[in-house]
PDB file of N, CA, C and O in Angstrom:
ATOM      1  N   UNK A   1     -34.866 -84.092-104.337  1.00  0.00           N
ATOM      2  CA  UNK A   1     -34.619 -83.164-103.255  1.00  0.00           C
ATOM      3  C   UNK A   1     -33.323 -82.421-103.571  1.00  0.00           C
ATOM      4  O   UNK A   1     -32.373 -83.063-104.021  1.00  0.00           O
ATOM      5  N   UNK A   2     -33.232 -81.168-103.373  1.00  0.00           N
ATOM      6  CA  UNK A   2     -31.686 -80.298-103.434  1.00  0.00           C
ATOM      7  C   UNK A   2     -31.212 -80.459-102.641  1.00  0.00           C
ATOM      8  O   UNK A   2     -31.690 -80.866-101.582  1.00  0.00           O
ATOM      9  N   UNK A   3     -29.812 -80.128-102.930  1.00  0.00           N
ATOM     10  CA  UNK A   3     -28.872 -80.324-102.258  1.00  0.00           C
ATOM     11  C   UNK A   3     -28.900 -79.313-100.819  1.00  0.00           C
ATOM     12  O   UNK A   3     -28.313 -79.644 -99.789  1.00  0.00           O
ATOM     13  N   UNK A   4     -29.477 -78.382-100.922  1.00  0.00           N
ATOM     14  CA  UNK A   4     -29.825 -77.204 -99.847  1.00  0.00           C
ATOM     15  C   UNK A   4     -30.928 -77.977 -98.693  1.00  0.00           C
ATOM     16  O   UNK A   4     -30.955 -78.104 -97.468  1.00  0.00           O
ATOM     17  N   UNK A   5     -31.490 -78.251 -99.443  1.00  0.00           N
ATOM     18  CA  UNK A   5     -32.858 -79.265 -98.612  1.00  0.00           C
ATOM     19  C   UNK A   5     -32.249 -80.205 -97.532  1.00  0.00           C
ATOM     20  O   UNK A   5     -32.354 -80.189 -96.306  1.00  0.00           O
ATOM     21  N   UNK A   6     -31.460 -81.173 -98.527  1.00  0.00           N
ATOM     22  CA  UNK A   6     -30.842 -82.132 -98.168  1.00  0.00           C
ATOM     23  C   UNK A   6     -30.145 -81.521 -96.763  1.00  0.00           C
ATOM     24  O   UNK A   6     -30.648 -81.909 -95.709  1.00  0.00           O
ATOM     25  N   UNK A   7     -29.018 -80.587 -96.696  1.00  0.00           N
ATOM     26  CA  UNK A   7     -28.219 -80.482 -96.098  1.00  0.00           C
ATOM     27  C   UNK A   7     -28.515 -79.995 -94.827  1.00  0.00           C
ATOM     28  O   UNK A   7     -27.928 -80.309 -93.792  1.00  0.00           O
ATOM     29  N   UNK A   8     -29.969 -78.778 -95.003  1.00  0.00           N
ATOM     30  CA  UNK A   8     -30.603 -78.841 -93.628  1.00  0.00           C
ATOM     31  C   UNK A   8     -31.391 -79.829 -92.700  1.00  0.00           C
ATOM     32  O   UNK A   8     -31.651 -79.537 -91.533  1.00  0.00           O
ATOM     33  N   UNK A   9     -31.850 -81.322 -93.433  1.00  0.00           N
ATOM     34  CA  UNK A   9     -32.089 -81.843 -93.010  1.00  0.00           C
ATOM     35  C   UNK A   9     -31.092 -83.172 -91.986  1.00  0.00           C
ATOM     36  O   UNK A   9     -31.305 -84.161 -91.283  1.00  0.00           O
ATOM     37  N   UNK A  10     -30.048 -82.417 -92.468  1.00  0.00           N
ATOM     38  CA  UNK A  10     -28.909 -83.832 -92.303  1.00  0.00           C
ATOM     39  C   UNK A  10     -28.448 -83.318 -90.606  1.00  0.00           C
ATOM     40  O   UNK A  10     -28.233 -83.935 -89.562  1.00  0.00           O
ATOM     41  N   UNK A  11     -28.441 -81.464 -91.115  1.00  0.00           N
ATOM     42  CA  UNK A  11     -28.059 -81.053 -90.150  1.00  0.00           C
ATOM     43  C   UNK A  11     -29.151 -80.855 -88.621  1.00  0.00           C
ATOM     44  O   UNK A  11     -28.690 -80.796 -87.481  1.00  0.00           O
ATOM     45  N   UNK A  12     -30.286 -80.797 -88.883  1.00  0.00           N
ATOM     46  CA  UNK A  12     -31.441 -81.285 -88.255  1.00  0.00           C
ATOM     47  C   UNK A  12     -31.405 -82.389 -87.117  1.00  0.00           C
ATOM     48  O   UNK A  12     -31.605 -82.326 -85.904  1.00  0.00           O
ATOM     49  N   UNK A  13     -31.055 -83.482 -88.025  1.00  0.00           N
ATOM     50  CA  UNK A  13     -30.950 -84.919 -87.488  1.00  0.00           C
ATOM     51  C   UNK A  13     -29.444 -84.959 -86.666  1.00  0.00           C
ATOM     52  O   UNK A  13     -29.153 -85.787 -85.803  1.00  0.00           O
ATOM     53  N   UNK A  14     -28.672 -83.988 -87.097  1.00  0.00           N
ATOM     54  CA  UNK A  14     -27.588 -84.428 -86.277  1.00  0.00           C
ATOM     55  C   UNK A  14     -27.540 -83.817 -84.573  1.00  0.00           C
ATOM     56  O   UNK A  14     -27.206 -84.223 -83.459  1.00  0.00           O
ATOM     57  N   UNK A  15     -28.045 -82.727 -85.145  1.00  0.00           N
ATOM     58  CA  UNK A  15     -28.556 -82.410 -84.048  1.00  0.00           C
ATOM     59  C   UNK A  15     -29.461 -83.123 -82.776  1.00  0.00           C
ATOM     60  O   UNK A  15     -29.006 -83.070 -81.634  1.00  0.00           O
ATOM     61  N   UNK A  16     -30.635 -83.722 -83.022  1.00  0.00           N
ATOM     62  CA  UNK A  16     -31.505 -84.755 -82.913  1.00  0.00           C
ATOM     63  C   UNK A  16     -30.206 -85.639 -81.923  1.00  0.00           C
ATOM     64  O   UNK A  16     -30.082 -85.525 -80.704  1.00  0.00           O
ATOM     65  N   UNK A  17     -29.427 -86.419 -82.739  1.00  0.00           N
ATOM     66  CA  UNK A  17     -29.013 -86.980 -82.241  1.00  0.00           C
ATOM     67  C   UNK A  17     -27.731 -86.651 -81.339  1.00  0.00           C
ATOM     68  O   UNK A  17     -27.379 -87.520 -80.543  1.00  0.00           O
ATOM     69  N   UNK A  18     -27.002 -85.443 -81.412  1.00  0.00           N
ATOM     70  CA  UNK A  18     -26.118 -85.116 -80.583  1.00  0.00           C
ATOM     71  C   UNK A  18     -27.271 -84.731 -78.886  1.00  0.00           C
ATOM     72  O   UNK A  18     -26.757 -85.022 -77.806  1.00  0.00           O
ATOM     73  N   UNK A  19     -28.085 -84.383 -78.890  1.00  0.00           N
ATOM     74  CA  UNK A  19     -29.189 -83.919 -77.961  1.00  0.00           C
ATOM     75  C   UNK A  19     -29.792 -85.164 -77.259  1.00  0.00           C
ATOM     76  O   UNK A  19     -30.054 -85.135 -76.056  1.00  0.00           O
ATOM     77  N   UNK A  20     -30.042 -86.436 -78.155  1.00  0.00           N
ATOM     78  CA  UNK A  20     -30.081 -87.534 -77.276  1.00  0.00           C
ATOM     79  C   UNK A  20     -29.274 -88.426 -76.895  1.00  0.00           C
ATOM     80  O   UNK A  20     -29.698 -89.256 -76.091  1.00  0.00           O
ATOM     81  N   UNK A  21     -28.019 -88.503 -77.316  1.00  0.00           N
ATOM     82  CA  UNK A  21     -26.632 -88.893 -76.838  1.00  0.00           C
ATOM     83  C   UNK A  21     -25.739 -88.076 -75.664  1.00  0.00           C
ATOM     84  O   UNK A  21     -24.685 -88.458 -75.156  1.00  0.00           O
ATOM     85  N   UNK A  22     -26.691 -86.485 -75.313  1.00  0.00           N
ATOM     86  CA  UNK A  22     -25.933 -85.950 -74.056  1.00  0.00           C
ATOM     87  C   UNK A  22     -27.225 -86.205 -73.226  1.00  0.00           C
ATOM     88  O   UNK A  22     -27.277 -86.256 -71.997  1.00  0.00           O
ATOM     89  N   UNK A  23     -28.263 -86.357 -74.101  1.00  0.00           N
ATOM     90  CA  UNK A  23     -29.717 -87.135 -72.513  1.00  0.00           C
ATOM     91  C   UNK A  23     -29.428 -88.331 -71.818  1.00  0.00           C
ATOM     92  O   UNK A  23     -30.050 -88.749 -70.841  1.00  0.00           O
ATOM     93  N   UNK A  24     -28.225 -88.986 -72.496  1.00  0.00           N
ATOM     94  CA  UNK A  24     -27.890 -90.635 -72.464  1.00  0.00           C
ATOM     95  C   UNK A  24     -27.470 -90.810 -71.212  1.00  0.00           C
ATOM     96  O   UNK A  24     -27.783 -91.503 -70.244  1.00  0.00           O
ATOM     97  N   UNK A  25     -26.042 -89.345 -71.708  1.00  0.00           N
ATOM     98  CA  UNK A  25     -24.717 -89.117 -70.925  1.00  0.00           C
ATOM     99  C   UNK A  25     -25.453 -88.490 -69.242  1.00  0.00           C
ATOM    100  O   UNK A  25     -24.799 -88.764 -68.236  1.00  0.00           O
ATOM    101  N   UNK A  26     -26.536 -87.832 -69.104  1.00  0.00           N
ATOM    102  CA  UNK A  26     -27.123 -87.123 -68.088  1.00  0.00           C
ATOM    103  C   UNK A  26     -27.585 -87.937 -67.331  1.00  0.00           C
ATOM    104  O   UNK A  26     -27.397 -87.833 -66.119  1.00  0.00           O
ATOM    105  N   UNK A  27     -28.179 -88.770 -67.776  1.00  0.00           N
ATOM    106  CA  UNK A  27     -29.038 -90.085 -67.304  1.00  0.00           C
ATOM    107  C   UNK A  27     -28.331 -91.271 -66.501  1.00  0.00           C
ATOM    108  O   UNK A  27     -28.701 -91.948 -65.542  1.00  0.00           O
ATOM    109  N   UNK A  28     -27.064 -91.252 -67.340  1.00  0.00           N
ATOM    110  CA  UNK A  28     -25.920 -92.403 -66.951  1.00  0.00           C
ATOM    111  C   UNK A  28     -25.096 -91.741 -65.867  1.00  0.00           C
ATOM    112  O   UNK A  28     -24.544 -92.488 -65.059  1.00  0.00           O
ATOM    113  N   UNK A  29     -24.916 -90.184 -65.727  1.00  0.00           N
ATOM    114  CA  UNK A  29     -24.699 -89.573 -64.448  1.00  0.00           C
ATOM    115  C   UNK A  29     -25.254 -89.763 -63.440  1.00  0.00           C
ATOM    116  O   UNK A  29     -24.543 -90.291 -62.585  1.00  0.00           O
ATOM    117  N   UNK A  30     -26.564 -89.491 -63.070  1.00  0.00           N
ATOM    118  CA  UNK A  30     -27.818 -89.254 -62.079  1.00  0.00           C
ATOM    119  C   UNK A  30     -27.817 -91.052 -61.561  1.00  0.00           C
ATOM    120  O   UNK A  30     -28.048 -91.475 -60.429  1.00  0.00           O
ATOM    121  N   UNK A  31     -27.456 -91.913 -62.889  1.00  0.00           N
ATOM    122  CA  UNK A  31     -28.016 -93.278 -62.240  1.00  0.00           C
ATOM    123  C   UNK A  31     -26.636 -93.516 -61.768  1.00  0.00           C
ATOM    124  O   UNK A  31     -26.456 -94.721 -61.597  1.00  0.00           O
ATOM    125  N   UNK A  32     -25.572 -92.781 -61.490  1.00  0.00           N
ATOM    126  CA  UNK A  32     -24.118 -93.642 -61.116  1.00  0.00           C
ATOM    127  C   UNK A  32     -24.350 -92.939 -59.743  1.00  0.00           C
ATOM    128  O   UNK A  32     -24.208 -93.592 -58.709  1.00  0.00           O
ATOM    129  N   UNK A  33     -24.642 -91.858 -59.714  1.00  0.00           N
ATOM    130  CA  UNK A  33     -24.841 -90.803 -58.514  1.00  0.00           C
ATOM    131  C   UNK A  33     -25.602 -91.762 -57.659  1.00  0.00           C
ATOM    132  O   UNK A  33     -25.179 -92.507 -56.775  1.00  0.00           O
ATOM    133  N   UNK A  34     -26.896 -91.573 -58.139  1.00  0.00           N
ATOM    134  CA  UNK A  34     -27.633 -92.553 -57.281  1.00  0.00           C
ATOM    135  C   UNK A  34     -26.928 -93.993 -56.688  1.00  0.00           C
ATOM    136  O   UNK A  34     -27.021 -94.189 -55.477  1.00  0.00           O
ATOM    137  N   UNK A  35     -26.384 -94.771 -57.343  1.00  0.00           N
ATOM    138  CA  UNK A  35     -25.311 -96.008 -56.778  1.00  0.00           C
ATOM    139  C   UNK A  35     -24.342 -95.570 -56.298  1.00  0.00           C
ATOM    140  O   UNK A  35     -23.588 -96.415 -55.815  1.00  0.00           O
ATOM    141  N   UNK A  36     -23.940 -94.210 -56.210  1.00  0.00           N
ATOM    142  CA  UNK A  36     -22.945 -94.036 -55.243  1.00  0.00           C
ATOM    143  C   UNK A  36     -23.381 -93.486 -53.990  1.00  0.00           C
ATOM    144  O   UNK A  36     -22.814 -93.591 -52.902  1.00  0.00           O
ATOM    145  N   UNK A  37     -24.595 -92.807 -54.300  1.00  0.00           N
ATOM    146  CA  UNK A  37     -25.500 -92.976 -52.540  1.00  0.00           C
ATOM    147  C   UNK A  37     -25.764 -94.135 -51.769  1.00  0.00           C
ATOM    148  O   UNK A  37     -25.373 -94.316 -50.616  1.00  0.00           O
ATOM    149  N   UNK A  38     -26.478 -94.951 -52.486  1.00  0.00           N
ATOM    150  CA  UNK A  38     -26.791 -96.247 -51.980  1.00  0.00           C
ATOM    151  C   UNK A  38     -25.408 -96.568 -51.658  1.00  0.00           C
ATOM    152  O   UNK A  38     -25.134 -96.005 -50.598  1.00  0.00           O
ATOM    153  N   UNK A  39     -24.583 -97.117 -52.034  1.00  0.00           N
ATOM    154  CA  UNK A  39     -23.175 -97.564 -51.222  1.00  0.00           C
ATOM    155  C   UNK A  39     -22.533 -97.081 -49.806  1.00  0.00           C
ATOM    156  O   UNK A  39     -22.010 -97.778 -48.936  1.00  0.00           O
ATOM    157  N   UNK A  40     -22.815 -95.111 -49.859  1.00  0.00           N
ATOM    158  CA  UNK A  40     -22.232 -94.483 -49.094  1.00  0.00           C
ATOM    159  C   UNK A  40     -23.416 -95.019 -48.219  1.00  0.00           C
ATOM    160  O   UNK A  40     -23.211 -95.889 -47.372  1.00  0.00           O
ATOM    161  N   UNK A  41     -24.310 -94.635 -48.377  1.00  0.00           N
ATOM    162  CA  UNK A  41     -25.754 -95.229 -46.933  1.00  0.00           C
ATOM    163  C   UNK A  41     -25.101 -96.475 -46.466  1.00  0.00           C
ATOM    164  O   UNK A  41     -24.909 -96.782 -45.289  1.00  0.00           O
ATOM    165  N   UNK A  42     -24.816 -97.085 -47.406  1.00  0.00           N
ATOM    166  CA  UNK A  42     -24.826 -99.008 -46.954  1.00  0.00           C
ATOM    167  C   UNK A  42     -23.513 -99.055 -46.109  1.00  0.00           C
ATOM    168  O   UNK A  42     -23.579 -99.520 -44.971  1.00  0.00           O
ATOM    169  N   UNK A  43     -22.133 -98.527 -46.684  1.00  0.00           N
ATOM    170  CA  UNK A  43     -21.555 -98.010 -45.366  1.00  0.00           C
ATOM    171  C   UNK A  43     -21.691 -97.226 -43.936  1.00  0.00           C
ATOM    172  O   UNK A  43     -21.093 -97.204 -42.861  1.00  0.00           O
ATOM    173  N   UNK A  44     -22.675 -96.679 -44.463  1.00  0.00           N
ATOM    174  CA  UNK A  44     -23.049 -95.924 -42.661  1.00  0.00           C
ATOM    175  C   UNK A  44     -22.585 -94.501 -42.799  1.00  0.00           C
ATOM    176  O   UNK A  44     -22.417 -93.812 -41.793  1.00  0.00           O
ATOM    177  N   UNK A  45     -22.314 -93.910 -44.337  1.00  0.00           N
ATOM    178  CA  UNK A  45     -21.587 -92.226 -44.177  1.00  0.00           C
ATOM    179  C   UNK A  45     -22.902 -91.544 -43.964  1.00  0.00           C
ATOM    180  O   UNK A  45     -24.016 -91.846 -44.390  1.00  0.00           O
ATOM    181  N   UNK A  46     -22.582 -90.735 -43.344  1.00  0.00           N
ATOM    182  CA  UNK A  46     -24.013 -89.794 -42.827  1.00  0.00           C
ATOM    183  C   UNK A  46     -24.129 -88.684 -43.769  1.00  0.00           C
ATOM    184  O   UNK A  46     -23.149 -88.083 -44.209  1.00  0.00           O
ATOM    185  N   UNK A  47     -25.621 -88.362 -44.141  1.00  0.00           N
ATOM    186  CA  UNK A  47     -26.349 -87.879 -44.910  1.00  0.00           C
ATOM    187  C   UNK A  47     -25.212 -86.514 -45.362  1.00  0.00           C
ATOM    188  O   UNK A  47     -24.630 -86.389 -46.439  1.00  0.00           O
ATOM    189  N   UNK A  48     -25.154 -85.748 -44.359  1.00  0.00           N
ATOM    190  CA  UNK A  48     -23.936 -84.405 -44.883  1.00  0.00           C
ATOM    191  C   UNK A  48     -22.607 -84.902 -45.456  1.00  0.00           C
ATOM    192  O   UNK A  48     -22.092 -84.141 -46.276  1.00  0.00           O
ATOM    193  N   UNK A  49     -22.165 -85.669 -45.267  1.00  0.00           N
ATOM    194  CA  UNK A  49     -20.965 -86.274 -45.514  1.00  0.00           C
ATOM    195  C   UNK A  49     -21.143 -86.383 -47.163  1.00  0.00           C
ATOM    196  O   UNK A  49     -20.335 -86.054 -48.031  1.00  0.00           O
ATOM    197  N   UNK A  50     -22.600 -87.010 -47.318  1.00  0.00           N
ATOM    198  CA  UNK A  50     -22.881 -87.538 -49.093  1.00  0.00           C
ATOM    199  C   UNK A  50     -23.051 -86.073 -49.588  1.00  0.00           C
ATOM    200  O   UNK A  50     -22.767 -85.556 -50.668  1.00  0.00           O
ATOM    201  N   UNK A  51     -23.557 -85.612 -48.548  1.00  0.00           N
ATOM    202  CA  UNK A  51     -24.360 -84.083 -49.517  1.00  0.00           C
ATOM    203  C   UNK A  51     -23.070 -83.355 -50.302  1.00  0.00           C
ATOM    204  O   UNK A  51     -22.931 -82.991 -51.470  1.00  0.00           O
ATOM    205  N   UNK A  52     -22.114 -83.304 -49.030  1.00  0.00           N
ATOM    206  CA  UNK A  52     -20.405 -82.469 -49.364  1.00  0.00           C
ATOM    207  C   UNK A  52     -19.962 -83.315 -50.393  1.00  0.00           C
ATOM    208  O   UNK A  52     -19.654 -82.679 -51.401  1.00  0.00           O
ATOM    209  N   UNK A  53     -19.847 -84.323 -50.470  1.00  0.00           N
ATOM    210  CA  UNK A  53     -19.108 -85.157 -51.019  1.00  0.00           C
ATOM    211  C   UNK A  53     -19.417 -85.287 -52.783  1.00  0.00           C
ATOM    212  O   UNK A  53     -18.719 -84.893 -53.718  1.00  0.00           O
ATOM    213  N   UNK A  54     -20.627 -85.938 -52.786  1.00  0.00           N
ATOM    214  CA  UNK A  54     -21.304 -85.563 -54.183  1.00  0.00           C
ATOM    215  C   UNK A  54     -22.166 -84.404 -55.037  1.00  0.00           C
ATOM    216  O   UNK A  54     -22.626 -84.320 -56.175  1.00  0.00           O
ATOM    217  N   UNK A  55     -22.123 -83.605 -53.904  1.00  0.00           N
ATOM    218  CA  UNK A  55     -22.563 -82.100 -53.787  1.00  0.00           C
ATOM    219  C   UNK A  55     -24.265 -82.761 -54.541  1.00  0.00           C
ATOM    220  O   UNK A  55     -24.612 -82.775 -55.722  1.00  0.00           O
ATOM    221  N   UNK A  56     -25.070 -83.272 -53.212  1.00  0.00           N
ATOM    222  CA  UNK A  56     -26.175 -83.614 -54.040  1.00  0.00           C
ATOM    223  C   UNK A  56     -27.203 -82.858 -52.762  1.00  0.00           C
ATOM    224  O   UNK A  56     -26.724 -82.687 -51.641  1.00  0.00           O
ATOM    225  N   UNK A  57     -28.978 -82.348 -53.160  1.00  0.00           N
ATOM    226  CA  UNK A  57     -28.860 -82.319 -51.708  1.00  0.00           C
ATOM    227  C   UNK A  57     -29.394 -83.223 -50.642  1.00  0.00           C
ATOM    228  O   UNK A  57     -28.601 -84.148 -50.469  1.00  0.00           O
ATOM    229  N   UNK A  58     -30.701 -83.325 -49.666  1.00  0.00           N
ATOM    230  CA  UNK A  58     -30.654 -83.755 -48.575  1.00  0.00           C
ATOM    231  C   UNK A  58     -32.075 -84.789 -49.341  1.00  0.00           C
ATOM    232  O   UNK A  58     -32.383 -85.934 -49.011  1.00  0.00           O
ATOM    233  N   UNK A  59     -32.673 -84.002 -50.325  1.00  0.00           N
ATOM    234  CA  UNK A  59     -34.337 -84.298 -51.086  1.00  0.00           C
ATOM    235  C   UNK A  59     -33.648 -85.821 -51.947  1.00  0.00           C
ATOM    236  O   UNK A  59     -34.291 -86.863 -52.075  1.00  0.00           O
ATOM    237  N   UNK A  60     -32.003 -85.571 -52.532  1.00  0.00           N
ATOM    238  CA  UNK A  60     -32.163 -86.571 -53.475  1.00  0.00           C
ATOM    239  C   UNK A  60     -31.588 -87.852 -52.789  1.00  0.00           C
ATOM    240  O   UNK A  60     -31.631 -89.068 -52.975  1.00  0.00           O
ATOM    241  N   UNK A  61     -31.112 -87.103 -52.035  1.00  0.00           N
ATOM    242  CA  UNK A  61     -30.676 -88.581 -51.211  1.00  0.00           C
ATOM    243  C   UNK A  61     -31.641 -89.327 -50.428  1.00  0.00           C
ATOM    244  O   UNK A  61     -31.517 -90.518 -50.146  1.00  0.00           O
ATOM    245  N   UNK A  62     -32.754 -88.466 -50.037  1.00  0.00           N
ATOM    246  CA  UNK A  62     -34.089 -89.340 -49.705  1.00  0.00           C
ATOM    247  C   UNK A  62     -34.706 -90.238 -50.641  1.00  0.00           C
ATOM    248  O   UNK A  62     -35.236 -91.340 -50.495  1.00  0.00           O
ATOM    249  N   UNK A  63     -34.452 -89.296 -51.914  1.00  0.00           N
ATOM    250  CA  UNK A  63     -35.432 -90.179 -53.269  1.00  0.00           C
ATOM    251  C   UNK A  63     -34.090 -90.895 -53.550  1.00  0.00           C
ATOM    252  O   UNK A  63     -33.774 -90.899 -52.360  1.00  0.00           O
ATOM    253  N   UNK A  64     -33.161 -91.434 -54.080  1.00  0.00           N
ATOM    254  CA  UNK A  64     -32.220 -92.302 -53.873  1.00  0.00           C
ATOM    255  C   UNK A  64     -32.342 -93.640 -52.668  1.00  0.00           C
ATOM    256  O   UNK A  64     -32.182 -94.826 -52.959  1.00  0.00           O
ATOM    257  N   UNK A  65     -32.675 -93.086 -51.212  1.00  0.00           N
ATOM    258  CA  UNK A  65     -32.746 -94.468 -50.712  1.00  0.00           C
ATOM    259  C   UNK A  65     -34.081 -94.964 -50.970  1.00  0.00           C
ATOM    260  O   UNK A  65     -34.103 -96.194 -50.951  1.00  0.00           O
ATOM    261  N   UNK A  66     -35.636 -94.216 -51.295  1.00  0.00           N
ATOM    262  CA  UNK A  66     -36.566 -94.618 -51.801  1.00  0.00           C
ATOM    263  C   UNK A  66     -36.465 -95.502 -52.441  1.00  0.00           C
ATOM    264  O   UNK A  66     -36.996 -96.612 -52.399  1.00  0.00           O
ATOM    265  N   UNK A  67     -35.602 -94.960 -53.238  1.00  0.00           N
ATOM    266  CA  UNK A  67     -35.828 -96.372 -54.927  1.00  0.00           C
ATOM    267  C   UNK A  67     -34.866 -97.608 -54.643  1.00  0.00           C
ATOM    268  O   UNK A  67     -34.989 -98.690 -55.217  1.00  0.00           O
ATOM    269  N   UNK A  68     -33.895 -97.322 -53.689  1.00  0.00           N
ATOM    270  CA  UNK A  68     -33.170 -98.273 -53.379  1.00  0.00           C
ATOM    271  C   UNK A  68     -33.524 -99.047 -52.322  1.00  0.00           C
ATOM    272  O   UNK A  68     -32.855-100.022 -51.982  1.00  0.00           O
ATOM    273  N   UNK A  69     -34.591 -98.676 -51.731  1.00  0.00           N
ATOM    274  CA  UNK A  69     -35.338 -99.683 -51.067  1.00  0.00           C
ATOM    275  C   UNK A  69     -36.470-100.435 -51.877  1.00  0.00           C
ATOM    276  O   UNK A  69     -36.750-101.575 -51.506  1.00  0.00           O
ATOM    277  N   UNK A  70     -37.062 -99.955 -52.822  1.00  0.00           N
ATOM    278  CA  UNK A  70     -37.638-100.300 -53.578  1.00  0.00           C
ATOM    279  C   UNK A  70     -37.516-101.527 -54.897  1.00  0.00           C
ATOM    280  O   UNK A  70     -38.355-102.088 -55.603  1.00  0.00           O
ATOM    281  N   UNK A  71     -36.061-101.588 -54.792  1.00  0.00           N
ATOM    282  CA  UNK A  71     -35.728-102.488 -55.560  1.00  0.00           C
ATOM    283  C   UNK A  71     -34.956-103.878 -54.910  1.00  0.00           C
ATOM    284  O   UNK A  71     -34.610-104.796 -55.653  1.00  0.00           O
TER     285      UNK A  71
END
């Protein structure tokens, strides 16, 4: 294989992997978000309070206590 070959492929893969290391980082957001709803609910902060607060809106905090009832 050349060295030209080589080098687009390296650069390919790095890519690859910089793209699923910020899917990681997105994922590990949304699931901290979500545990920081469930907490604010479990204290008693009311739904606008979370919305302002984590700037999330009214849909995810429904699907948030969904799954957190669910588990």
């Amino acid at each position: 294989m050349n060295a030209k070959l080589q080098n687009l492929m390296m650069k390919a893969e790095n890519k690859g992997i910089e793209k699923g290391i910020e899917k990681g980082r997105e994922e590990g957001r949304e699931e901290e978000k979500t545990n920081m709803i469930f907490h604010m609910l479990k204290e008693k902060f009311d739904v606008k309070t979370i919305m302002r607060t984590l700037n999330v809106s009214e849909e995810t905090i429904k699907k948030s206590k969904r799954q957190c009832n669910e588990n």
